[in-house]
C-alpha positions as CSV (number, residue, x, y, z in Angstrom):
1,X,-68.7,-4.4,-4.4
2,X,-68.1,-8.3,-3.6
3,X,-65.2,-10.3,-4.9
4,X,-67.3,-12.0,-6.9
5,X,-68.5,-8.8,-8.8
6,X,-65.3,-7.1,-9.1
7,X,-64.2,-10.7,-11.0
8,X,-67.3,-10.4,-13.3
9,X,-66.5,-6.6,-14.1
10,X,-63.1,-7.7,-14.8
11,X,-63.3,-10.3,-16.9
12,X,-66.3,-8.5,-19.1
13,X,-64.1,-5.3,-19.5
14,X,-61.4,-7.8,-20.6
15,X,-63.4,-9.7,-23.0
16,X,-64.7,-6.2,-24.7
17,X,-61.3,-4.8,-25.0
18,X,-60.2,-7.9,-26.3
19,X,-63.1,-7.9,-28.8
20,X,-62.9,-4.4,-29.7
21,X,-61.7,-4.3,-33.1
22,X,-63.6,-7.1,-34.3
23,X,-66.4,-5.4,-33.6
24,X,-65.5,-2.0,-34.9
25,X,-66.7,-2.4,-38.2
26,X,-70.2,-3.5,-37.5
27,X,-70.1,-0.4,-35.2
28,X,-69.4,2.2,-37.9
29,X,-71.9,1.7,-40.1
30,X,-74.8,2.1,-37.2
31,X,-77.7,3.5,-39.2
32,X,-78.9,7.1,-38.1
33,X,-82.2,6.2,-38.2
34,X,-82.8,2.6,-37.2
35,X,-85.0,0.4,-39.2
36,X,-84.9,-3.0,-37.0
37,X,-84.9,-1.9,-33.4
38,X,-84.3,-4.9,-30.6
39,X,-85.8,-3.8,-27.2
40,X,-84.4,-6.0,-24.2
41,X,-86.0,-6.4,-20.8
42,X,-85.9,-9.5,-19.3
43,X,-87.8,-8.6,-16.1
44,X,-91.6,-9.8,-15.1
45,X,-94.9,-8.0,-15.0
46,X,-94.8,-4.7,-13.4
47,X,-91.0,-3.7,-14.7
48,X,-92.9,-4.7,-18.3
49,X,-95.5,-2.6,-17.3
50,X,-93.5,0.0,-16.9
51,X,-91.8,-0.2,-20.1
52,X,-94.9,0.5,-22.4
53,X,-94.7,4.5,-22.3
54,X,-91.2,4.1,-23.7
55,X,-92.5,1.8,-26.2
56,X,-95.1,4.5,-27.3
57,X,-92.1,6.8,-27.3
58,X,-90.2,4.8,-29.2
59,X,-92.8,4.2,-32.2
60,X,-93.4,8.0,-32.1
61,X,-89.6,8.5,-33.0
62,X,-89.4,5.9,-35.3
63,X,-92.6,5.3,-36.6
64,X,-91.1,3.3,-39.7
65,X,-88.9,1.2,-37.8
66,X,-89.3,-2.9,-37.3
67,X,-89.5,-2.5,-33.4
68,X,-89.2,-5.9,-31.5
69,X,-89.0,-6.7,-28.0
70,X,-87.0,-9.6,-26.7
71,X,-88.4,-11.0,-23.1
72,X,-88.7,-14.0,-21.3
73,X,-92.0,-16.6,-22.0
74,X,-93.3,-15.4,-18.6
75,X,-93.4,-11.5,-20.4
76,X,-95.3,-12.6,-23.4
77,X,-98.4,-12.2,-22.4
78,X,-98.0,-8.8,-20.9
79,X,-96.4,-6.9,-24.4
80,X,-98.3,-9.6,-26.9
81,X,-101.1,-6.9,-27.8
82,X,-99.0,-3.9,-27.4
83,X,-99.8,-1.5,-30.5
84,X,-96.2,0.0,-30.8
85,X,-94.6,-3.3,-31.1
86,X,-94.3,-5.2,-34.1
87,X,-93.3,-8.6,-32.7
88,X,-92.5,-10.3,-28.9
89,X,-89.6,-12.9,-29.1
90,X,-89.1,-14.7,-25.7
91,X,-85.7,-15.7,-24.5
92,X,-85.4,-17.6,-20.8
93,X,-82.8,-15.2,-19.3
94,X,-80.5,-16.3,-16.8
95,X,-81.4,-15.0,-13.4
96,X,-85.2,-14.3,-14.0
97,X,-86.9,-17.6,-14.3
98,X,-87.3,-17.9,-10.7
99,X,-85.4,-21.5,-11.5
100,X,-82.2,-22.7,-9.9
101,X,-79.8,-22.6,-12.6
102,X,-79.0,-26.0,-14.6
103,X,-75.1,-25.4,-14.5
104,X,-72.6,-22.5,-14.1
105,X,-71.7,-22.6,-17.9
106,X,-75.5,-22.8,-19.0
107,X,-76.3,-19.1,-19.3
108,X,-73.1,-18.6,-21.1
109,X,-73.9,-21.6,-23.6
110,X,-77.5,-19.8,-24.1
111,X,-76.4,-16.4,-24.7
112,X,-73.9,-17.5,-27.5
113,X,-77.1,-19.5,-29.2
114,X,-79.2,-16.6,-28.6
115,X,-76.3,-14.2,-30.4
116,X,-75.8,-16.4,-33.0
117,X,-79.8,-16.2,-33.9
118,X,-80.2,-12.6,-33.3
119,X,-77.5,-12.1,-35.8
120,X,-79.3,-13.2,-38.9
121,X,-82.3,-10.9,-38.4
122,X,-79.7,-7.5,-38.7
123,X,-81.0,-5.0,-36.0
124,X,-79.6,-1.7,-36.4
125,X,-80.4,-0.8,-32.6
126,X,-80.8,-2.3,-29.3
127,X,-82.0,-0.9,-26.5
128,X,-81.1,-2.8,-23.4
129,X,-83.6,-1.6,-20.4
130,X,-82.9,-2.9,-17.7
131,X,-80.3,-0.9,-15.5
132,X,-77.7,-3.5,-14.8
133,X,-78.4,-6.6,-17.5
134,X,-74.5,-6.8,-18.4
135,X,-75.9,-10.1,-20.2
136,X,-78.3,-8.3,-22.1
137,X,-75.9,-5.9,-23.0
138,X,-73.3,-8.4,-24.3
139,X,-75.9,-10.7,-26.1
140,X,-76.8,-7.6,-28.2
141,X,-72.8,-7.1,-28.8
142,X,-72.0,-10.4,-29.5
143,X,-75.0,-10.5,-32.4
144,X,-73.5,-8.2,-33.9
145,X,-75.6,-5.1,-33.3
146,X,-74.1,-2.3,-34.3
147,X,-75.7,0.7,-32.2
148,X,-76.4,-0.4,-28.2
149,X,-77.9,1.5,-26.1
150,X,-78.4,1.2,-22.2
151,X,-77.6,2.4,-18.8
152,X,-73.6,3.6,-17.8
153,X,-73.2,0.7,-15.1
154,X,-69.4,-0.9,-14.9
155,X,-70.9,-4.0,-16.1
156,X,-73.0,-2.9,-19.0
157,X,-71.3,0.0,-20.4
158,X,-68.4,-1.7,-22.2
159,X,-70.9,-3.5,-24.2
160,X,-72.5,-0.1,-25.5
161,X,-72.0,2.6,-27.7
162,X,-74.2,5.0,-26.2
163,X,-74.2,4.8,-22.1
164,X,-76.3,6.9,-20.2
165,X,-76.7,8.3,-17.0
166,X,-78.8,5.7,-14.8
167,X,-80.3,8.4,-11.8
168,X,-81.0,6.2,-8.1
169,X,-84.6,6.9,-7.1
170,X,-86.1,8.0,-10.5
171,X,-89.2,6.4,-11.2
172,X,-88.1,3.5,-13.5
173,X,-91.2,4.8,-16.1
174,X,-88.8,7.8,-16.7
175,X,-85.7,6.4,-16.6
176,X,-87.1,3.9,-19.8
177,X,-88.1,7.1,-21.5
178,X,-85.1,8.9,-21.1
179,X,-83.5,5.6,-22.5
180,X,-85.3,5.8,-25.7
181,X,-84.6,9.7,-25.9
182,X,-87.9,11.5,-24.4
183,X,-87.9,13.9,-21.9
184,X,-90.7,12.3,-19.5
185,X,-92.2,15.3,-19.2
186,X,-96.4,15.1,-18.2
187,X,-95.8,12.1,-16.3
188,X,-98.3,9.7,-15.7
189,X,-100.9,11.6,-17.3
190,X,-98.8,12.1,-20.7
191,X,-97.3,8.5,-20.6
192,X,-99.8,6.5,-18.8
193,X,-99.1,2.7,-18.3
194,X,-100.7,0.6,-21.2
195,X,-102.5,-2.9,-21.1
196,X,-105.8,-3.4,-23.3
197,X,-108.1,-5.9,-21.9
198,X,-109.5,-8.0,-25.3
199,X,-113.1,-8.1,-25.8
200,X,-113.0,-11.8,-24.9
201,X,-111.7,-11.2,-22.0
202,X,-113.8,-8.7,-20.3
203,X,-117.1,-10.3,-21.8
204,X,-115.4,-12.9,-19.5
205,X,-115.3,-11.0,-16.5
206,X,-118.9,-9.4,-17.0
207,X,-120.0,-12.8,-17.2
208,X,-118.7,-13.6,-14.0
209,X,-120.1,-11.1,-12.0
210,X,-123.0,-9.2,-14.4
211,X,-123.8,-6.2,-12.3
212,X,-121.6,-6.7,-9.1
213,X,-118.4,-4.8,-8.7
214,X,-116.4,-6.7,-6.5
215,X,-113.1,-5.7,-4.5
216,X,-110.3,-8.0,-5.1
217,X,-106.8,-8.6,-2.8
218,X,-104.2,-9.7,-4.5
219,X,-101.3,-10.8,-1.4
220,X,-99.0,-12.4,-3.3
221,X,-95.8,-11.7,-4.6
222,X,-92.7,-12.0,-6.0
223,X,-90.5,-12.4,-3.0
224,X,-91.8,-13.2,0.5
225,X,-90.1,-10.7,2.0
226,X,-92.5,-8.3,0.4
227,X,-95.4,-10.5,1.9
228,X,-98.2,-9.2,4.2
229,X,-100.0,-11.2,6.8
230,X,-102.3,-13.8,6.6
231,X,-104.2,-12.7,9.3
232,X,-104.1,-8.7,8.3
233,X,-105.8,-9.9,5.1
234,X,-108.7,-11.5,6.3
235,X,-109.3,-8.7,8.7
236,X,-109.6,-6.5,6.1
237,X,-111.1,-8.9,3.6
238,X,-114.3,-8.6,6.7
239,X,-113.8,-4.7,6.9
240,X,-114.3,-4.0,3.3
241,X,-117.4,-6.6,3.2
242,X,-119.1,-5.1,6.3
243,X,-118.8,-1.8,4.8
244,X,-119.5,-2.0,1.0
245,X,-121.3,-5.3,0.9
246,X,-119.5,-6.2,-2.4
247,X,-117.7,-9.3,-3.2
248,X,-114.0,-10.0,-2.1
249,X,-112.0,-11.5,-4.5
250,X,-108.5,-13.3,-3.5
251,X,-106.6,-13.0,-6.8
252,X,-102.8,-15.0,-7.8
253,X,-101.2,-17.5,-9.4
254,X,-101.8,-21.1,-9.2
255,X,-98.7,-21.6,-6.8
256,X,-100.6,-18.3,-4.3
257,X,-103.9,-20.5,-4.1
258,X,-102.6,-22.3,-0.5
259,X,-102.4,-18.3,0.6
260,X,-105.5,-17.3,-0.7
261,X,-107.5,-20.1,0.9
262,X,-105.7,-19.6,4.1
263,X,-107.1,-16.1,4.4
264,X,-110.0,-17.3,2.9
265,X,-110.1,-19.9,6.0
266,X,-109.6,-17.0,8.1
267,X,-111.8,-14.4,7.0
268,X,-115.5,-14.0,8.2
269,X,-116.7,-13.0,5.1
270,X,-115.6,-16.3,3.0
271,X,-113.8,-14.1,0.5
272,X,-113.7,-16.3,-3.0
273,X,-110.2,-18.1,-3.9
274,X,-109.7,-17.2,-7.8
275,X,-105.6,-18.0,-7.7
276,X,-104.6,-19.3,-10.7
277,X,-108.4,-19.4,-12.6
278,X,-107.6,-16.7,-14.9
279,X,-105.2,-15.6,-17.3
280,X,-103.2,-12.3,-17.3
281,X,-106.2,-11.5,-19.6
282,X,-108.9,-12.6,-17.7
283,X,-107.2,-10.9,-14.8
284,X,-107.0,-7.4,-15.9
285,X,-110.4,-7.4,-17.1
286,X,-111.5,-8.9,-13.5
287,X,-109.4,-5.8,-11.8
288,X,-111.1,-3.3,-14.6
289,X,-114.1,-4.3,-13.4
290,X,-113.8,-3.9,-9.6
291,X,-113.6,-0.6,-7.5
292,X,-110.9,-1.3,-5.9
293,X,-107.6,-3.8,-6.0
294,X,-105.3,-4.2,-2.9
295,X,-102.5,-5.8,-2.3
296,X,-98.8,-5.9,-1.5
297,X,-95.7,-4.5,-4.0
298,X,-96.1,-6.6,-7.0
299,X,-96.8,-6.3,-10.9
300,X,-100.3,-7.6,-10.9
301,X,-101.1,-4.1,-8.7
302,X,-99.3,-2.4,-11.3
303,X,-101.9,-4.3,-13.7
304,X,-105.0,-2.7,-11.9
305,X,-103.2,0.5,-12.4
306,X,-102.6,0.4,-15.8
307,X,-106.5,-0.7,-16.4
308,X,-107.7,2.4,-14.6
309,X,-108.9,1.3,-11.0
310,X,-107.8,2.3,-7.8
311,X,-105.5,0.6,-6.4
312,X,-103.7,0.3,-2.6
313,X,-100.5,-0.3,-2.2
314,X,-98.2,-1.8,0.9
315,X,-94.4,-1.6,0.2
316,X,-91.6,-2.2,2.5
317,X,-88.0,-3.3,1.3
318,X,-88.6,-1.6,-1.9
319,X,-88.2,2.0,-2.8
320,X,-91.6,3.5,-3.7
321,X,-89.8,6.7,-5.9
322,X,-88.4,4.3,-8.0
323,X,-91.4,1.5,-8.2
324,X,-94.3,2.8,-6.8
325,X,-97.4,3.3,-8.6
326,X,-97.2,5.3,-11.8
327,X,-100.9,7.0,-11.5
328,X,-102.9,9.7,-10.0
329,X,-101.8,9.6,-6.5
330,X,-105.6,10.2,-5.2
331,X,-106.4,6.9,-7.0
332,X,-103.5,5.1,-6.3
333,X,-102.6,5.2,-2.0
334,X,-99.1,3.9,-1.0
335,X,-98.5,2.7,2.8
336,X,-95.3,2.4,3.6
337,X,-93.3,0.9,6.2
338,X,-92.3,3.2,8.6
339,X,-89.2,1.0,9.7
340,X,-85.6,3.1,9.9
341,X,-83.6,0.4,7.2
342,X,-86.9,0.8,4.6
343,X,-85.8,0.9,1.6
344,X,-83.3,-1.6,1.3
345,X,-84.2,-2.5,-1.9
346,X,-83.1,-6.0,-0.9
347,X,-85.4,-9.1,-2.4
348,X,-83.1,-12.3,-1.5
349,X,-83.4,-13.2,2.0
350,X,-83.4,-17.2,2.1
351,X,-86.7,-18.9,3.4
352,X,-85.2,-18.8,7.1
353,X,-84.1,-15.2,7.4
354,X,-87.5,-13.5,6.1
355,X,-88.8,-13.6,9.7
356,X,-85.8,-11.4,10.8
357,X,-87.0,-8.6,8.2
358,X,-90.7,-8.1,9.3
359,X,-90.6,-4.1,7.7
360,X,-93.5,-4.7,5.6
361,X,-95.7,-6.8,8.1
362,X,-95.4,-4.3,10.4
363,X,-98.0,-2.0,8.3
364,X,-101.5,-2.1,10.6
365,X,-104.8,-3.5,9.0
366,X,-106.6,-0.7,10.5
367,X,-104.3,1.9,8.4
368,X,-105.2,-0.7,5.2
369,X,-108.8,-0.4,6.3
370,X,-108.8,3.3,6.6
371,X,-106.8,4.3,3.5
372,X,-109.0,2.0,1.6
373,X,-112.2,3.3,2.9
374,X,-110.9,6.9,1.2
375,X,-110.1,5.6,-1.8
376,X,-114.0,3.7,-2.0
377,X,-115.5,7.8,-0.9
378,X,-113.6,9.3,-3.6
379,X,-110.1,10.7,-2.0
């Protein structure tokens, strides 16, 4: 633990001893059955993703309840049609806009705004998700929300009144369910991943490509560590043409297009460039449509999973047990790095350093090609 964090840990185990009796009260007269439920995860696509079999759980157990979930604007779209929930509230949270931060004091100015609001809508319970969101876990403390439940991490645990046992390299689907008090048990096949494509959407898609089912590479990602080469792309981009015949699609965000059209540049097989033409809508119902989505560790993978198709996988820094894909394993193929240091679990290498951690790029195309061409024969 760095200075830095043992300061943080200190001063927040201050501030709730300090704060303890004020907050008592509100404490003690927790319902037993929640009727307003505040669910906290302030994480992007595929941690959201993950979240939705808890939700089901969740509304199982307390099928009365008001259940809302609190994420950032950049979550919206990904819990806005969820059945289970009754309402999505965004917050920005500190740390997950991919943003440099205003000002040291702005997150703290936020969360006492954010407190103050929460407080007049009197939840009963809130969940906080995420295993080490101290900030999540004090916003729900400071509004006043009298039973708190999240993971027993020094940070986060002084803020709750029920703290539970967060387990290293459990599959972060089960650790959500265990949060919300369900056992986990059937896996994948009991408590599947959920994302409904709207009719709109996938009339969309159909539109687009009538009878063709195309293949679609998604490359980018959420840290460029976790990045694969430009070059490794296009060769497979030409292997899967020459072998199926059916359209490649290069799929991302408006800010991925330069990628996408550099391994469009490179390919043979001119692979179409649809980064940032669709929606997360439009976008599941393009991956529901294809027979097959590759690409590197990153929520919109997780996306094709939770719409059904089969999916390939390339992780490196990142431990697969704990994020990999939550699916049938014959429909959804994993290749890791087979570097000594993987997984690190570490995102946050500046710019300049990612060359110095080449784990993931060191994954072949022809093992991409040939793991693929299973998946397209069925296993």
């Amino acid at each position: 633990m760095g200075s830095r964090q043992r300061l943080r840990l200190g001063l927040l185990r201050l501030f709730a001893r300090l704060s303890r009796r004020w907050q008592s009260g509100r404490e003690r007269a927790a319902a037993a059955d929640p009727n307003a439920i505040l669910v906290i995860r302030p994480d992007h696509l595929g941690d959201l993703l993950f979240t939705t079999p808890a939700l089901r759980s969740l509304r199982r157990r307390y099928p009365e309840a008001r259940i809302t979930a609190l994420v950032g604007p950049w979550g919206e779209p990904v819990l806005a049609d969820h059945p289970d929930l009754d309402a999505v509230w965004t917050l920005s949270f500190p740390g997950f806009t991919r943003r440099p931060k205003p000002s040291p004091w702005q997150p703290y100015r936020l969360l006492v705004q954010a407190a103050r609001r929460l407080r007049h809508h009197r939840f009963t319970m809130a969940l906080v998700l995420r295993f080490d969101h101290w900030w999540g876990a004090l916003l729900a403390y400071l509004a006043g929300i009298p039973h708190r439940v999240g993971y027993a991490i020094p940070e986060v645990a002084p803020f709750l009144t029920q703290a539970l046992p967060y387990r290293p390299g459990r599959h972060e689907v089960l650790q959500n369910l265990t949060l919300v008090g369900a056992d986990g048990e059937g896996g994948w096949e009991r408590w599947p991943l959920h994302f409904p494509v709207r009719a709109e959407d996938a009339a969309w898609a159909e539109a687009q490509f009538e009878e063709a089912r195309p293949i679609a590479i998604h490359p980018g990602t959420g840290a460029p560590v976790k990045r694969w080469r430009v070059e490794g792309w296009a060769q497979v981009a030409d292997g899967l043409a020459q072998l199926t015949g059916a359209p490649i699609l290069l799929t991302g965000t408006a800010r991925e297009r330069p990628l996408c059209e550099a391994i469009a540049a490179q390919a043979q097989s001119r692979p179409a460039a649809l980064a940032g033409e669709t929606t997360l809508g439009q976008l599941a119902a393009l991956f529901a449509r294809c027979r097959l989505v590759l690409g590197s560790d990153s929520g919109p993978l997780h996306l094709a999973v939770a719409v059904g198709t089969p999916t390939l996988h390339l992780y490196g820094p990142v431990d697969v047990a704990t994020f990999g894909p939550w699916g049938p394993p014959d429909r959804h193929r994993v290749l890791v790095s087979a570097w000594p240091c993987v997984p690190c679990n570490r995102l946050d290498y500046p710019p300049e350093a990612v060359d110095h951690h080449p784990c993931l790029r060191e994954i072949g195309p022809e093992a991409v090609l040939s793991t693929a061409r299973e998946l397209l024969h069925g296993g």
